[in-house]
N, CA, C, O and CB atoms as a CASP TS submission, in Angstrom:
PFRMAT TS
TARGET T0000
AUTHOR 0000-0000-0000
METHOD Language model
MODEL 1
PARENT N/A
ATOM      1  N   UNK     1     -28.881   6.932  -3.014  1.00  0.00           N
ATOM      2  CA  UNK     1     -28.304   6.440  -4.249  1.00  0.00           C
ATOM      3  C   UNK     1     -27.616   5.109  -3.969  1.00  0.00           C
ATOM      4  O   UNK     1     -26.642   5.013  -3.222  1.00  0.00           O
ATOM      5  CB  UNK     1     -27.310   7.470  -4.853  1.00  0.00           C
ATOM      6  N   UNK     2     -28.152   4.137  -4.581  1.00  0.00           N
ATOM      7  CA  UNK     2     -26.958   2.731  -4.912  1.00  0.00           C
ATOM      8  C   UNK     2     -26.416   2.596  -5.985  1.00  0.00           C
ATOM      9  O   UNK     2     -26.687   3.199  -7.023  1.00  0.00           O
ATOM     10  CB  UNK     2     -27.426   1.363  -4.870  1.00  0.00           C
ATOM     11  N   UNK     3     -25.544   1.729  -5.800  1.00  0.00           N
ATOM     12  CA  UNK     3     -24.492   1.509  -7.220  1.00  0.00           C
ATOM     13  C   UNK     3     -24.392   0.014  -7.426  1.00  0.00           C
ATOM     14  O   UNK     3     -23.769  -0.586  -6.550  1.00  0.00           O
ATOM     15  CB  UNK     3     -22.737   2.150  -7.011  1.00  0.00           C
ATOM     16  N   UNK     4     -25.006  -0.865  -8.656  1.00  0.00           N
ATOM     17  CA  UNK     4     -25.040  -1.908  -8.379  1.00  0.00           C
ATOM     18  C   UNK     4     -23.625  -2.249  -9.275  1.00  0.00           C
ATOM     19  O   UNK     4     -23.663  -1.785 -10.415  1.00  0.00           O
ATOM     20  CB  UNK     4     -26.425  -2.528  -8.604  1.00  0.00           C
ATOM     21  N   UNK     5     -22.243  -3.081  -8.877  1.00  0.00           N
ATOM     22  CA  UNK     5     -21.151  -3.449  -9.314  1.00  0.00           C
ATOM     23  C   UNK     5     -21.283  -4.921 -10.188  1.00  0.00           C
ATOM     24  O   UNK     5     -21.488  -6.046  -9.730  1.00  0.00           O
ATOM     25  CB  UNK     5     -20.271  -3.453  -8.125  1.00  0.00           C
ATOM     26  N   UNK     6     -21.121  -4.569 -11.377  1.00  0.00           N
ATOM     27  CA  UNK     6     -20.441  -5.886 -12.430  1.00  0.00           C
ATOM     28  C   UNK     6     -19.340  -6.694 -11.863  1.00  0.00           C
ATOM     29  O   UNK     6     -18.387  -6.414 -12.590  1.00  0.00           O
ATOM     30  CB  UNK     6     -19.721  -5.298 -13.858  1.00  0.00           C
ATOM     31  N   UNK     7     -18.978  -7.451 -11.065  1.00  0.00           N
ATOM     32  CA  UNK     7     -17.467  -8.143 -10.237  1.00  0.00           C
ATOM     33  C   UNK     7     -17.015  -8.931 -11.471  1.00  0.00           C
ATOM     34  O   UNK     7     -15.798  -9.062 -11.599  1.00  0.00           O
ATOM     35  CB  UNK     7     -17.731  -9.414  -8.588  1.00  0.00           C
ATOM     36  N   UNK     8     -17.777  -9.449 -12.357  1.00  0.00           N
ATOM     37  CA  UNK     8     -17.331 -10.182 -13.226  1.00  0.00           C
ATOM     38  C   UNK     8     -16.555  -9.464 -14.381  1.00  0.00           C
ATOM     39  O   UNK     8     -15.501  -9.793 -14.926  1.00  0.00           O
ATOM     40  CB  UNK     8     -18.353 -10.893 -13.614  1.00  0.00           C
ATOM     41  N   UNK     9     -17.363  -8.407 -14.594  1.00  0.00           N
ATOM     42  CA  UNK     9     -16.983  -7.409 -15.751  1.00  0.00           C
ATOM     43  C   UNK     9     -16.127  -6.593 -15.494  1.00  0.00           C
ATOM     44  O   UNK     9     -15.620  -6.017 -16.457  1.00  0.00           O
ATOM     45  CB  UNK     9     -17.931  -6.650 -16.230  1.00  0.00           C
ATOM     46  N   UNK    10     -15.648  -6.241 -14.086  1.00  0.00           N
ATOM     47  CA  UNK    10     -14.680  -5.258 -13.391  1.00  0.00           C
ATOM     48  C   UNK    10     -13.017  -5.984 -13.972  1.00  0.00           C
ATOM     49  O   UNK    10     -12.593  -7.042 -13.507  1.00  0.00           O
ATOM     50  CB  UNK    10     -14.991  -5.309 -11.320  1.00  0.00           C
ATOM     51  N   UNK    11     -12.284  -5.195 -15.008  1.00  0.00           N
ATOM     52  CA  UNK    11     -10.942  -5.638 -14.631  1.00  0.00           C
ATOM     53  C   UNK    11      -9.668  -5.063 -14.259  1.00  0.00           C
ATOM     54  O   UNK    11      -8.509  -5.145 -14.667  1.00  0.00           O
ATOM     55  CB  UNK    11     -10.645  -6.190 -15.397  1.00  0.00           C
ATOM     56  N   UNK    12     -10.539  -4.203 -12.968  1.00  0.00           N
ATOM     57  CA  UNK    12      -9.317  -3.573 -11.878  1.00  0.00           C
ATOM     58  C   UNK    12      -8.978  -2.730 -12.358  1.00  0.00           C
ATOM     59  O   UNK    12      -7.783  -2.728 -12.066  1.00  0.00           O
ATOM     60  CB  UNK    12      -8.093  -4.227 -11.475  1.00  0.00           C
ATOM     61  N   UNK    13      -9.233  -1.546 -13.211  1.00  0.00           N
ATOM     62  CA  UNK    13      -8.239  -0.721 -13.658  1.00  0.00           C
ATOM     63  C   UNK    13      -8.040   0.462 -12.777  1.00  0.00           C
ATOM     64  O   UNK    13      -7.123   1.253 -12.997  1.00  0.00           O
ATOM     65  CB  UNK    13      -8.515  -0.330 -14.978  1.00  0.00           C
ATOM     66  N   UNK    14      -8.845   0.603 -11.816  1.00  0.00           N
ATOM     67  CA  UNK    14      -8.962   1.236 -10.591  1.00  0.00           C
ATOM     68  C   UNK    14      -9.279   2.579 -10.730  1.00  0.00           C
ATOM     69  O   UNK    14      -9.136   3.266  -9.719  1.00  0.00           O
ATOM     70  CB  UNK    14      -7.848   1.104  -9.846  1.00  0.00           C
ATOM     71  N   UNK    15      -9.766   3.238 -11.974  1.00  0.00           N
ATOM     72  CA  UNK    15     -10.625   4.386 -11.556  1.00  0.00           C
ATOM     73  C   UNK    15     -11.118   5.003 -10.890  1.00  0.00           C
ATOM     74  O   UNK    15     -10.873   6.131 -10.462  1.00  0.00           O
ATOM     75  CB  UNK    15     -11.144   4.491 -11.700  1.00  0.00           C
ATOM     76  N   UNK    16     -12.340   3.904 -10.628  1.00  0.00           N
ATOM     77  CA  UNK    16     -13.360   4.265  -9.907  1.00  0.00           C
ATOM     78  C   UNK    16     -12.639   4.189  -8.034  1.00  0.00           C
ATOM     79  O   UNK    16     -13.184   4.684  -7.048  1.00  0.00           O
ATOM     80  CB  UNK    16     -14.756   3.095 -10.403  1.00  0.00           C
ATOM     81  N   UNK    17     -11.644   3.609  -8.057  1.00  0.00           N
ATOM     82  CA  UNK    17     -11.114   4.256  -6.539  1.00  0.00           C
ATOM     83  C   UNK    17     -10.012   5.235  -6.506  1.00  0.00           C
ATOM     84  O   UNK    17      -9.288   5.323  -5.514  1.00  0.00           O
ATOM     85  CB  UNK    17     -10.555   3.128  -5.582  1.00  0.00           C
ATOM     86  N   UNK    18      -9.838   6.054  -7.662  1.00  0.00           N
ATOM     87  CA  UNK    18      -9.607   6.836  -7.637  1.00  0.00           C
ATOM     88  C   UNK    18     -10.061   7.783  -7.718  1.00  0.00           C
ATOM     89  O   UNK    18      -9.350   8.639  -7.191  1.00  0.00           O
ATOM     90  CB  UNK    18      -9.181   6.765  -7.914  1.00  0.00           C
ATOM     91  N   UNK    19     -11.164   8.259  -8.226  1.00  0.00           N
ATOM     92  CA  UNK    19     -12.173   9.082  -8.506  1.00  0.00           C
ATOM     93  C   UNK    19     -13.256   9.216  -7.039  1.00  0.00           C
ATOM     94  O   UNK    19     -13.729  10.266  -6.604  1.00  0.00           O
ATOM     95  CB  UNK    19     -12.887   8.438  -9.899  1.00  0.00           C
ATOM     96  N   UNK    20     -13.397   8.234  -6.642  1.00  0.00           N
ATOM     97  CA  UNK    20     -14.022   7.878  -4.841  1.00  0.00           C
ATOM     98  C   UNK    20     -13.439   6.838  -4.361  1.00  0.00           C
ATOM     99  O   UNK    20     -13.810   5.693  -4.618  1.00  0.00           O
ATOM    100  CB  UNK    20     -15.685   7.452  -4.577  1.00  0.00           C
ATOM    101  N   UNK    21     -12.367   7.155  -3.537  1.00  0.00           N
ATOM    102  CA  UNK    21     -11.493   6.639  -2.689  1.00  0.00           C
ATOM    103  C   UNK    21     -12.066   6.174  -1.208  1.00  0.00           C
ATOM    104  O   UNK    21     -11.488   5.417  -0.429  1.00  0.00           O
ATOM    105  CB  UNK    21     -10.469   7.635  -2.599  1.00  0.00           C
ATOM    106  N   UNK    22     -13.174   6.728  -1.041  1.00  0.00           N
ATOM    107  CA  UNK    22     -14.217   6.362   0.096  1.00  0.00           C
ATOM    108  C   UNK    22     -15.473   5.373  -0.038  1.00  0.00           C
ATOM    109  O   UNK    22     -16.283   5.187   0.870  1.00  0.00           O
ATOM    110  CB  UNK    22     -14.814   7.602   0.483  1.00  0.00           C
ATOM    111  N   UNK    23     -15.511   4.865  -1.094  1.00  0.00           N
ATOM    112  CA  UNK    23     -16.703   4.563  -1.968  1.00  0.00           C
ATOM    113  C   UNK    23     -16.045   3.087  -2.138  1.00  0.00           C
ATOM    114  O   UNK    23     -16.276   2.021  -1.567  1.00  0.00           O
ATOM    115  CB  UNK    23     -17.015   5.643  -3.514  1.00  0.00           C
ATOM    116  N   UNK    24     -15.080   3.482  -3.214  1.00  0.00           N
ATOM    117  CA  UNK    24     -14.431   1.614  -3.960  1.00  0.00           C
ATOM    118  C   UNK    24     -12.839   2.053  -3.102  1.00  0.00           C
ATOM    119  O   UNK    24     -12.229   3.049  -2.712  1.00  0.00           O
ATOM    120  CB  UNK    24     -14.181   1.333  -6.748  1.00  0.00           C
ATOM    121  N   UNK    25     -12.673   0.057  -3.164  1.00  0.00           N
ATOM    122  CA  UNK    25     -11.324   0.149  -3.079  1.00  0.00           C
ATOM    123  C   UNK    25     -10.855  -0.696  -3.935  1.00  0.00           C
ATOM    124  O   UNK    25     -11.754  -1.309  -4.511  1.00  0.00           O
ATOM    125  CB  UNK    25     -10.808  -0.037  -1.878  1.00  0.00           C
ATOM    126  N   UNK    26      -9.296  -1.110  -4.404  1.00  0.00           N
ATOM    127  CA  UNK    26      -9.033  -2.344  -4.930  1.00  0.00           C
ATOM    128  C   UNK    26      -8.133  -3.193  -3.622  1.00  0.00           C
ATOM    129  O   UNK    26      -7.636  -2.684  -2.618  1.00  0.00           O
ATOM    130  CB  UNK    26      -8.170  -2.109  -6.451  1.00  0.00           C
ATOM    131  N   UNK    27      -8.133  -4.174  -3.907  1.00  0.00           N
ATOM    132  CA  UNK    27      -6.926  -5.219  -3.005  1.00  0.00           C
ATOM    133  C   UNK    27      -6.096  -5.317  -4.042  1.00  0.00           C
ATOM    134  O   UNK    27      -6.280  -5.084  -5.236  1.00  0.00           O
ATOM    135  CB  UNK    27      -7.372  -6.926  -2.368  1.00  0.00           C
ATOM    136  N   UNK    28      -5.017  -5.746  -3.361  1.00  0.00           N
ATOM    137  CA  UNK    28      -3.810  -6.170  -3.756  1.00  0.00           C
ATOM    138  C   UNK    28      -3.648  -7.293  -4.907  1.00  0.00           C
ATOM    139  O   UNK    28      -2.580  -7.735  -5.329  1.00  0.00           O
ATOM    140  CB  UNK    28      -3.238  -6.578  -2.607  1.00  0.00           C
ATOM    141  N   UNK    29      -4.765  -7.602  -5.261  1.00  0.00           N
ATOM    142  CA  UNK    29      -5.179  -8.777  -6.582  1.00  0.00           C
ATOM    143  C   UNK    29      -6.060  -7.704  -7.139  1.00  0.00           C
ATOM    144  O   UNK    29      -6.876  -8.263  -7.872  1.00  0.00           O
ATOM    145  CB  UNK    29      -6.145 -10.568  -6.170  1.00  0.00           C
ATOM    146  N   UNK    30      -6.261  -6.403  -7.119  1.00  0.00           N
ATOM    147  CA  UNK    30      -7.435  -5.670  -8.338  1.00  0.00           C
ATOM    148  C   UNK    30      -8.266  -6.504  -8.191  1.00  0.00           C
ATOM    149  O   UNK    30      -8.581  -7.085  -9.229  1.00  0.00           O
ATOM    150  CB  UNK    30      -7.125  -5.494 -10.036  1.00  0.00           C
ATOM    151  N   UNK    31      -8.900  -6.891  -7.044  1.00  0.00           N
ATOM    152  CA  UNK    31     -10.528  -7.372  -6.672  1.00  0.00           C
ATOM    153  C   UNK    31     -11.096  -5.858  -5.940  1.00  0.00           C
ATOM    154  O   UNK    31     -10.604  -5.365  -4.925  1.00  0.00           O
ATOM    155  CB  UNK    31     -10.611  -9.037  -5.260  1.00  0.00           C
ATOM    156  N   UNK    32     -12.279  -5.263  -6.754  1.00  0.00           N
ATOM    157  CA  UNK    32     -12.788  -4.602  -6.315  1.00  0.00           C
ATOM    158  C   UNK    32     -13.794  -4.593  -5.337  1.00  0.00           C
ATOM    159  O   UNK    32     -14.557  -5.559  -5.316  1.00  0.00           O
ATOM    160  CB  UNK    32     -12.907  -4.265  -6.980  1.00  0.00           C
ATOM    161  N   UNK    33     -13.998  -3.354  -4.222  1.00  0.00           N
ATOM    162  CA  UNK    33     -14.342  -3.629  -2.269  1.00  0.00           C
ATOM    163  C   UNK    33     -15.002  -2.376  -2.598  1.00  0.00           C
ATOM    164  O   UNK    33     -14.316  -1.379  -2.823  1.00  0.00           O
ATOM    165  CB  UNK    33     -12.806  -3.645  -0.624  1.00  0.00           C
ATOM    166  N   UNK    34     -16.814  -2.318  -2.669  1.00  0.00           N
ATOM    167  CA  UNK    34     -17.670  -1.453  -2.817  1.00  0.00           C
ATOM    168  C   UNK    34     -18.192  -1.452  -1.260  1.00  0.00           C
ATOM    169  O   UNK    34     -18.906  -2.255  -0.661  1.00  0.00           O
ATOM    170  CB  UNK    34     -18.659  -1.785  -4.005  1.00  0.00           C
ATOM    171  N   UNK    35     -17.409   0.046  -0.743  1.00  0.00           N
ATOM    172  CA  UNK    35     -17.780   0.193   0.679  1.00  0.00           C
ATOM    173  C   UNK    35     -19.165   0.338   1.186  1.00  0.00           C
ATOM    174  O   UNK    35     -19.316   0.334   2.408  1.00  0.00           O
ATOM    175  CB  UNK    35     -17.164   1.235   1.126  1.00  0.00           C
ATOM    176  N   UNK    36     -20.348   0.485   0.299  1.00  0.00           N
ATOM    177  CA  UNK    36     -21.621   0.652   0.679  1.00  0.00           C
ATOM    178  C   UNK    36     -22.202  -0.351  -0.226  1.00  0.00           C
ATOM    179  O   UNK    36     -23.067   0.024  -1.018  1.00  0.00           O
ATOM    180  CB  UNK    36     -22.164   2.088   0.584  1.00  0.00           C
ATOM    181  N   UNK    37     -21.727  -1.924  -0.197  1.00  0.00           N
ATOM    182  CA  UNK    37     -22.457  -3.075  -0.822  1.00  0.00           C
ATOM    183  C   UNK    37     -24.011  -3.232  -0.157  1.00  0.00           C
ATOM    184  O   UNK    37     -24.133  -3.835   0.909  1.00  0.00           O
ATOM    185  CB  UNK    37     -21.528  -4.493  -0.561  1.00  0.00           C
ATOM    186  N   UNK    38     -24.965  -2.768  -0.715  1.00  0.00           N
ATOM    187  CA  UNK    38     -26.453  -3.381  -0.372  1.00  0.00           C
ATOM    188  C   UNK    38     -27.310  -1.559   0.085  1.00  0.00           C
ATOM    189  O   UNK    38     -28.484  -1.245  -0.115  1.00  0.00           O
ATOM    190  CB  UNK    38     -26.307  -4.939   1.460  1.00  0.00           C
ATOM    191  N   UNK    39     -26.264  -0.751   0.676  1.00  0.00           N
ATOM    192  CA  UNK    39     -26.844   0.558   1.498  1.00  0.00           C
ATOM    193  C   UNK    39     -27.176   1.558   0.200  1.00  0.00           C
ATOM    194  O   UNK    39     -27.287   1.453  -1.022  1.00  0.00           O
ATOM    195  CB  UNK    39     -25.525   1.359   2.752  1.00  0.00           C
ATOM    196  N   UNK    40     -27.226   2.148   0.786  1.00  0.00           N
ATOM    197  CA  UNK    40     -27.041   3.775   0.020  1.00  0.00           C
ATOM    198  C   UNK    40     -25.766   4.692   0.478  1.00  0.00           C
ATOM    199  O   UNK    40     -25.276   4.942   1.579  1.00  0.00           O
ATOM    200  CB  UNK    40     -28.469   4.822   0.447  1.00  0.00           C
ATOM    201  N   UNK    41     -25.432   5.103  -0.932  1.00  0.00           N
ATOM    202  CA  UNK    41     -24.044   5.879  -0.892  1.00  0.00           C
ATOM    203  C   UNK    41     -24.559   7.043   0.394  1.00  0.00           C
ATOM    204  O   UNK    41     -25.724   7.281   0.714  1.00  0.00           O
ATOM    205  CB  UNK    41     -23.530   6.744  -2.739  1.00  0.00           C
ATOM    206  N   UNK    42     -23.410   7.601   0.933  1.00  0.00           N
ATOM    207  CA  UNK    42     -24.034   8.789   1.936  1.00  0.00           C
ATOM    208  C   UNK    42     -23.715  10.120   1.022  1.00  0.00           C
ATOM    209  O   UNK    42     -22.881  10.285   0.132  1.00  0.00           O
ATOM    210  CB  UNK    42     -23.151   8.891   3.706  1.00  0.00           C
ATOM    211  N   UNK    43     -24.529  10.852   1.488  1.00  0.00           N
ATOM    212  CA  UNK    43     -25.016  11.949   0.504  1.00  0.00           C
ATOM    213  C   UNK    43     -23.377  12.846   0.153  1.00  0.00           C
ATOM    214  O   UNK    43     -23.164  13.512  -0.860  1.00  0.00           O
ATOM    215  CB  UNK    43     -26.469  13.126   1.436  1.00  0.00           C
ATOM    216  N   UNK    44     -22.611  12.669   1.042  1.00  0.00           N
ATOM    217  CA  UNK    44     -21.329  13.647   1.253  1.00  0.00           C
ATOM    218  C   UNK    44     -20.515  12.796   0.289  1.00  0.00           C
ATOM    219  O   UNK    44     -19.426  13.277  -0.025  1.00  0.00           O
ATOM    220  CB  UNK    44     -20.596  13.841   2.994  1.00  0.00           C
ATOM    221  N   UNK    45     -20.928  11.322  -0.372  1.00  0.00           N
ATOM    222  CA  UNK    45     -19.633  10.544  -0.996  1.00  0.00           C
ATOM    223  C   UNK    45     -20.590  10.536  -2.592  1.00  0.00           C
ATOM    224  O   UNK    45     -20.106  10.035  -3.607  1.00  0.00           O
ATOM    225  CB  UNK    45     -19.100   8.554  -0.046  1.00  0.00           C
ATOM    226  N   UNK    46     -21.739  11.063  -2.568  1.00  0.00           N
ATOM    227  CA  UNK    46     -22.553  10.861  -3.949  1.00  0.00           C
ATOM    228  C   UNK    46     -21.710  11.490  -5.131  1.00  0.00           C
ATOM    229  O   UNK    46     -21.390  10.682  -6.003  1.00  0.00           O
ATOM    230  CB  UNK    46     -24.116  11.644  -3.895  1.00  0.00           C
ATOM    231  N   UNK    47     -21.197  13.122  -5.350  1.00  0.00           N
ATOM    232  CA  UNK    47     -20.619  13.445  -6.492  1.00  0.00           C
ATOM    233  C   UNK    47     -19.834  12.410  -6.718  1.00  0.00           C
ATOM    234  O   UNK    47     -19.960  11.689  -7.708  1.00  0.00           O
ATOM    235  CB  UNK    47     -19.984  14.635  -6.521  1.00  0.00           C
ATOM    236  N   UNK    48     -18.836  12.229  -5.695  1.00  0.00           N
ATOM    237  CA  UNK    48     -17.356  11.362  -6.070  1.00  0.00           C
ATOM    238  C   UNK    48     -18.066   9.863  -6.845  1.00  0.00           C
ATOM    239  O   UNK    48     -17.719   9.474  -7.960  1.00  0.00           O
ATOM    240  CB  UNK    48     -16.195  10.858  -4.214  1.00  0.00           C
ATOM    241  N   UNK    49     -19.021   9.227  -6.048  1.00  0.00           N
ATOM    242  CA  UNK    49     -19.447   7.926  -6.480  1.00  0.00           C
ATOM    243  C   UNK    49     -19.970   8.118  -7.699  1.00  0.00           C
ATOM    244  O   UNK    49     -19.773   7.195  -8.490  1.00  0.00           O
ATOM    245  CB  UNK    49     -20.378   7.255  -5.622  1.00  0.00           C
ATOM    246  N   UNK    50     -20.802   9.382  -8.228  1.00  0.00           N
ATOM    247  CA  UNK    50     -20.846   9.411  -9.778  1.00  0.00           C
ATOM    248  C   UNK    50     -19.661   9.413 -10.711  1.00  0.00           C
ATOM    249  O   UNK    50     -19.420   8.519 -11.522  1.00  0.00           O
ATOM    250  CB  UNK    50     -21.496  10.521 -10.133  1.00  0.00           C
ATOM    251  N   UNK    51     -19.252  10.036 -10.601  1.00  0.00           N
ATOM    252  CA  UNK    51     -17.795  10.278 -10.915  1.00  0.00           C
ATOM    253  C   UNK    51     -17.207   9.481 -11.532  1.00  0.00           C
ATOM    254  O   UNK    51     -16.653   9.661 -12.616  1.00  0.00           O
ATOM    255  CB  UNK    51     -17.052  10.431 -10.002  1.00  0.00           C
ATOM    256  N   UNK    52     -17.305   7.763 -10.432  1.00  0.00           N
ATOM    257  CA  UNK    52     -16.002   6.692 -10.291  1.00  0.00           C
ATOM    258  C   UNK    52     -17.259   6.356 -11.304  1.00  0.00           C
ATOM    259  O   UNK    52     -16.869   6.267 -12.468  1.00  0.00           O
ATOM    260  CB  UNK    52     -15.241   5.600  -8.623  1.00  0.00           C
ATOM    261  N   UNK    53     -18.591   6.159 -11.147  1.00  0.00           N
ATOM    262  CA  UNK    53     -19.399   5.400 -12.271  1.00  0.00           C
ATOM    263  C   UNK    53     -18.956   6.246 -13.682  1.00  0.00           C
ATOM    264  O   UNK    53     -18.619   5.765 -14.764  1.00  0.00           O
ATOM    265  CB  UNK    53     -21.277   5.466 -11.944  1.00  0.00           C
ATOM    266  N   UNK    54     -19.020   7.009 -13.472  1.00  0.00           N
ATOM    267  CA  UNK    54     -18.645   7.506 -15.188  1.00  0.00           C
ATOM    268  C   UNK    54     -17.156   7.313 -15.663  1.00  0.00           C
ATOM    269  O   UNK    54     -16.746   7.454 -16.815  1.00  0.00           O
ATOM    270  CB  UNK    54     -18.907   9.279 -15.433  1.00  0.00           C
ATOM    271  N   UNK    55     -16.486   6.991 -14.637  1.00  0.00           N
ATOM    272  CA  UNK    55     -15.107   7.001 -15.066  1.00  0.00           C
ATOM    273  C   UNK    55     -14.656   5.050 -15.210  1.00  0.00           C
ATOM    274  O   UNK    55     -13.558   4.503 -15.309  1.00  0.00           O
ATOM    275  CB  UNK    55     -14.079   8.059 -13.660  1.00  0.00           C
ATOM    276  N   UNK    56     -15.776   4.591 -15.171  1.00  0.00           N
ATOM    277  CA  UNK    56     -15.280   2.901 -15.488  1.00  0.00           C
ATOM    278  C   UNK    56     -15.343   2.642 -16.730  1.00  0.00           C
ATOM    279  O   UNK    56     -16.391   2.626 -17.375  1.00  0.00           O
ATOM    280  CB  UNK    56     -16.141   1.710 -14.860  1.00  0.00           C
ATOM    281  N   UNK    57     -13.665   2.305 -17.395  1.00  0.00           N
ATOM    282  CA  UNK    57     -14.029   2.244 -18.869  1.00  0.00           C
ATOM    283  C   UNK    57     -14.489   0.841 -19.152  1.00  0.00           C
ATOM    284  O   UNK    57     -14.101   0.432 -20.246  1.00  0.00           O
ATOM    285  CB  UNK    57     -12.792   2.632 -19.834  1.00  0.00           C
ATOM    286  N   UNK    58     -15.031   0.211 -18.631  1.00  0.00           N
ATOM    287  CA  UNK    58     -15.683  -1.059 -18.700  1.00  0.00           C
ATOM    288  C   UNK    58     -17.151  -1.151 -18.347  1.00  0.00           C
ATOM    289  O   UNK    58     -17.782  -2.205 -18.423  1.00  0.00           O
ATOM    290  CB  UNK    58     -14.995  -1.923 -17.880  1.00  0.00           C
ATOM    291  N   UNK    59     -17.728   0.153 -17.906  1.00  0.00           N
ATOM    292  CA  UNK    59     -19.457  -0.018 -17.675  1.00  0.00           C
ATOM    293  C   UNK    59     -19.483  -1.176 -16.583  1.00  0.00           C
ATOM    294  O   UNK    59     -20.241  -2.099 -16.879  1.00  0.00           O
ATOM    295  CB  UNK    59     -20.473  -0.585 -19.298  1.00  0.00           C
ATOM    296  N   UNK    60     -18.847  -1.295 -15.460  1.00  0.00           N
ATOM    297  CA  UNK    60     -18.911  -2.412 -14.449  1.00  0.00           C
ATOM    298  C   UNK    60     -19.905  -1.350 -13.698  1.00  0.00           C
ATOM    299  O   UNK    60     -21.052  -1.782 -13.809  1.00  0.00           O
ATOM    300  CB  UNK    60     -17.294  -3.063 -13.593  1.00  0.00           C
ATOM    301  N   UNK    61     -19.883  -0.233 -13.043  1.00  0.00           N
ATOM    302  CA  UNK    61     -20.726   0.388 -12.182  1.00  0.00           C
ATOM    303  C   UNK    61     -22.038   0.851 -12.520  1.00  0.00           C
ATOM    304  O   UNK    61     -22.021   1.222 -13.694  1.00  0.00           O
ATOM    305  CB  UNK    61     -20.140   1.316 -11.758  1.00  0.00           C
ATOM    306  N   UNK    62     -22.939   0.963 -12.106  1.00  0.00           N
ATOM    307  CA  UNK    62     -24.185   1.220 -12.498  1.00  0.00           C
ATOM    308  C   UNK    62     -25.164   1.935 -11.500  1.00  0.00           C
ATOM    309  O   UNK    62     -25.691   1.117 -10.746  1.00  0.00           O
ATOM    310  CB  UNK    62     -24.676   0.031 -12.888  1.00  0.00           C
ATOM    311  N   UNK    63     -25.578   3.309 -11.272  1.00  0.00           N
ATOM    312  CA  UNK    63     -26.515   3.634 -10.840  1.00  0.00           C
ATOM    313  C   UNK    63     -27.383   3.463 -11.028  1.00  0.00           C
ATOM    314  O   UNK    63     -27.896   3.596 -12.139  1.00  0.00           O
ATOM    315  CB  UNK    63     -26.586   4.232 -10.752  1.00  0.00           C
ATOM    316  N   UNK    64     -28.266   2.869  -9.421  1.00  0.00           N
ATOM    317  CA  UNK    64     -29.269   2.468  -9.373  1.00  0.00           C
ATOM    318  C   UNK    64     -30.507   3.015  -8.958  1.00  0.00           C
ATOM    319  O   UNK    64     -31.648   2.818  -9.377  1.00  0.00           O
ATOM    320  CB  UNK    64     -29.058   1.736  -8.962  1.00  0.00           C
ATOM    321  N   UNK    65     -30.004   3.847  -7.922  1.00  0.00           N
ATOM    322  CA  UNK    65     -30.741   4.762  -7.624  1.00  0.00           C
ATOM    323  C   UNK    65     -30.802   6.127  -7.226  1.00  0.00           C
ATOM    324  O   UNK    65     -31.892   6.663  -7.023  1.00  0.00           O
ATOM    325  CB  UNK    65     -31.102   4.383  -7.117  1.00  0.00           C
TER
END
């Protein structure tokens, strides 16, 4: 599974690293840090990474695969 991230459309509200705390992070400016940029989520972080995608009230996350 990938998750392709909106950076433009993201405005930090930090859900989605709360929901997968292993997955996204925010920095200290609410710039969001997608720990598997380009890979595939690992199978043990997939529920949580759906999760943070359904929980962006901005549609920034997107499953891709």
């Amino acid at each position: 599974m990938k998750i392709s991230v909106d950076h433009p459309r993201c405005e930090g509200h930090g859900l989605c690293a709360d929901q997968a705390p292993d997955v996204f992070s925010l920095d200290d400016e609410a710039e969001l840090t997608y720990h598997f940029e380009g890979t595939d989520v690992p199978d043990e972080h997939r529920p949580a990474a759906r999760a943070a995608v359904n929980a962006c009230p901005v549609a920034a996350l997107r499953v891709l695969s």
